[in-house]
C-alpha positions in Angstrom: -93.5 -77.2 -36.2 -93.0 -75.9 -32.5 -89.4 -77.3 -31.4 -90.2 -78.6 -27.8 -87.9 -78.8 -25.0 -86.4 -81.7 -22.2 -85.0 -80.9 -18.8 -82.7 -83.8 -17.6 -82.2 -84.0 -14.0 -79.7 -86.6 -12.3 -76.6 -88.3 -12.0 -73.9 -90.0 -14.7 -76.7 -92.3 -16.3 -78.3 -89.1 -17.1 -75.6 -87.4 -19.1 -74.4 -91.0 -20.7 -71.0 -91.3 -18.7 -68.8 -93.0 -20.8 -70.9 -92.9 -24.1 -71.0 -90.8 -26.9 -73.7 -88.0 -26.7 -76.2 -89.5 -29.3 -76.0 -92.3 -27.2 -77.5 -91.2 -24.1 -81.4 -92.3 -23.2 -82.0 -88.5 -22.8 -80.8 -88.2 -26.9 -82.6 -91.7 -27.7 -85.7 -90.6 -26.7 -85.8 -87.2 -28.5 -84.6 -89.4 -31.4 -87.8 -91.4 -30.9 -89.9 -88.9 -30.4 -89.0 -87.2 -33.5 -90.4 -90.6 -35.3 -94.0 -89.5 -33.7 -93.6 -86.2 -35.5 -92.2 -84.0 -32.7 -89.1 -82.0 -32.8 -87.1 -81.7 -30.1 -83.9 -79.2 -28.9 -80.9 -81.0 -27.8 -81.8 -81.9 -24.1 -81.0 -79.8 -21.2 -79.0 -81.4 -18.5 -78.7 -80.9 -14.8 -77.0 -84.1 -13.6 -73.0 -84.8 -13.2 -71.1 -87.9 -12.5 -71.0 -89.1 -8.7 -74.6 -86.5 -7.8 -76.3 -87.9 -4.7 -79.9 -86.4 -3.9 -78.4 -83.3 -2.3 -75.8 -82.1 -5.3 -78.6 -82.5 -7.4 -80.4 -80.3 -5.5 -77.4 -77.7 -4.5 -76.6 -78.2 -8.8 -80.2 -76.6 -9.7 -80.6 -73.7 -7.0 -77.4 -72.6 -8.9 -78.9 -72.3 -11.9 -81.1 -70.3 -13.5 -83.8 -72.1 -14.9 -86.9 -69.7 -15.9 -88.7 -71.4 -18.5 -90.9 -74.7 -18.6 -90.2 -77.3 -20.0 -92.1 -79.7 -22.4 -90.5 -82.8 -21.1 -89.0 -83.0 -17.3 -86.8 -86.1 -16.2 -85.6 -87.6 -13.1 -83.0 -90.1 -12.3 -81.4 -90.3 -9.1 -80.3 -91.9 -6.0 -77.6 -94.8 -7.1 -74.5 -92.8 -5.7 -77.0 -92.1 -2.1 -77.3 -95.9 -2.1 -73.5 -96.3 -3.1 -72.3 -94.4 -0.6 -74.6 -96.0 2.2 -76.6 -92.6 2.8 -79.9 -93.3 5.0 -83.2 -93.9 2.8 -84.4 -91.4 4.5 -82.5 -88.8 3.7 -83.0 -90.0 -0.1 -87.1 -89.8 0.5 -87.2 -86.3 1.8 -84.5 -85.1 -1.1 -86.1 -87.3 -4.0 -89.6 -85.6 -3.0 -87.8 -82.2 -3.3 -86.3 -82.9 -6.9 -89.8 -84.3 -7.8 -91.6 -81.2 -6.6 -88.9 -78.9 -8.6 -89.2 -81.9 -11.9 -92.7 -81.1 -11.6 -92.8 -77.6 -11.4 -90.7 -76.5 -14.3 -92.5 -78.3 -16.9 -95.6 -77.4 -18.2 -97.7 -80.2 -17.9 -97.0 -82.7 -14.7 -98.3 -85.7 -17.9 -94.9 -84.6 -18.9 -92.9 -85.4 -16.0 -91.6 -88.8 -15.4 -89.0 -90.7 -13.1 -86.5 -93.6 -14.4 -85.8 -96.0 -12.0 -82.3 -96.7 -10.6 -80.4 -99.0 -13.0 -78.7 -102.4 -10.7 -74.7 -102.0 -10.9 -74.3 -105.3 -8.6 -74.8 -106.7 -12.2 -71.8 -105.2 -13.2 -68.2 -106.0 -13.4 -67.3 -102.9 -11.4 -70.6 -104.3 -8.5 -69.3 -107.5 -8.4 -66.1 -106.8 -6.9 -67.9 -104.7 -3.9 -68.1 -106.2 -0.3 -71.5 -105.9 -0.2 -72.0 -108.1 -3.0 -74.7 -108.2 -6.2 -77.6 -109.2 -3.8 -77.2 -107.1 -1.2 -77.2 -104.4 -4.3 -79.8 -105.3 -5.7 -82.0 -105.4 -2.6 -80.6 -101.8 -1.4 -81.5 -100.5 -5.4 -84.9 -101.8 -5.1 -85.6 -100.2 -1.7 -84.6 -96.9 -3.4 -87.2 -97.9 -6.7 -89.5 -98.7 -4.2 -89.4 -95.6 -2.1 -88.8 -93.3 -5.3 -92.4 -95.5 -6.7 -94.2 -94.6 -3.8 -93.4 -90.8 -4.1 -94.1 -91.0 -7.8 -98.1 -92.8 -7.5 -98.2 -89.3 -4.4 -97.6 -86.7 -6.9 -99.1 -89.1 -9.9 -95.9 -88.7 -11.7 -95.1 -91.5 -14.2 -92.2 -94.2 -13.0 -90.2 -96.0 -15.7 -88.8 -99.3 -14.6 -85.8 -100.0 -16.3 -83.7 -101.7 -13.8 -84.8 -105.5 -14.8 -82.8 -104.4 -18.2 -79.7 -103.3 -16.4 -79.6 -106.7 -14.9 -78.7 -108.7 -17.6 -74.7 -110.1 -17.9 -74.5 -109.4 -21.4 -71.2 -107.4 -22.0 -72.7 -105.1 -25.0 -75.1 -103.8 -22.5 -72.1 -102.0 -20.4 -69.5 -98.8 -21.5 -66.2 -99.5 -21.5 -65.5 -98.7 -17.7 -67.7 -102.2 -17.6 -69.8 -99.6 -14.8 -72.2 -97.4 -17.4 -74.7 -98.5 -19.4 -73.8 -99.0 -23.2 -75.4 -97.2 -25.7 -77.3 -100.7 -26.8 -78.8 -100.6 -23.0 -79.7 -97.1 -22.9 -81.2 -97.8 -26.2 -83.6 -100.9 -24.8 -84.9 -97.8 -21.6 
């Protein structure tokens, strides 16, 4: 059986901040897969706690990434909307990590976006100025934009922020900020 392989690109939900690694959607999902009969390697991330659009980008010219990959992910943008960065500058960057996502794996059918969890929902979002509606209604403007981009390069979008805004406890890590291992489970 060929073992295949998953390119993770993004921020701290990517690497499962706060979680233990075979909690982590990226691991999940391989986990899952393997149910369907396909064996996966350990998942490759390029993603680090706090990565707006542009460290993601500045994080991946530094590597060296020569193969394709069978399965190519994107999740990005919650610390550009955090830190009040223009939706503009998070179209033009989210098309250039889409264009990269798709061209290192070998089959764009393989490529796919998650959507931008909602931390208004959170402990941690509730105490912000800006408050859990305010948010919400900047993280769907990012979803939205990040959609759009997605249907342009017919690149499959996964919408799993009406999950991450639920007030059950068990869905957050201990830092009451990250997903829980339950929620990442439920993507």
């Amino acid at each position: 059986m060929e073992i295949k392989s998953f390119l993770a690109l993004g921020d701290s939900y990517t690497i499962g901040e706060m979680v233990e690694s075979s909690q982590r959607w990226p691991n999940q999902l391989i986990k899952l897969l393997e149910t369907e009969h396909q064996k996966f390697h350990i998942p490759i991330p390029i993603a680090h706690t706090g990565f707006t659009t542009d460290e993601l980008l500045l994080s991946i010219q530094q590597f060296e990434i020569n193969s394709k990959f069978d399965l190519v992910s994107l999740l990005i943008g919650v610390n550009n909307q955090y830190r009040n960065y223009p939706i503009e500058q998070y179209e033009i960057e989210f098309e250039q990590l889409l264009t990269i996502a798709i061209s290192k794996a070998k089959e764009i059918k393989n490529v796919f976006v998650v959507s931008i969890p909602d931390w208004g929902f959170t402990p941690f979002g509730e105490q912000d100025k800006r408050g859990a509606v305010q948010i919400g209604k900047e993280i769907d403007l990012y979803n939205s934009t990040a959609l759009n981009i997605c249907k342009k390069h017919s690149v499959k979008f996964i919408d799993i922020t009406p999950i991450s805004r639920n007030h059950d406890s068990t869905f957050l890590a201990s830092d009451q900020l990250h997903p829980s291992g339950k929620q990442y489970g439920l993507w």
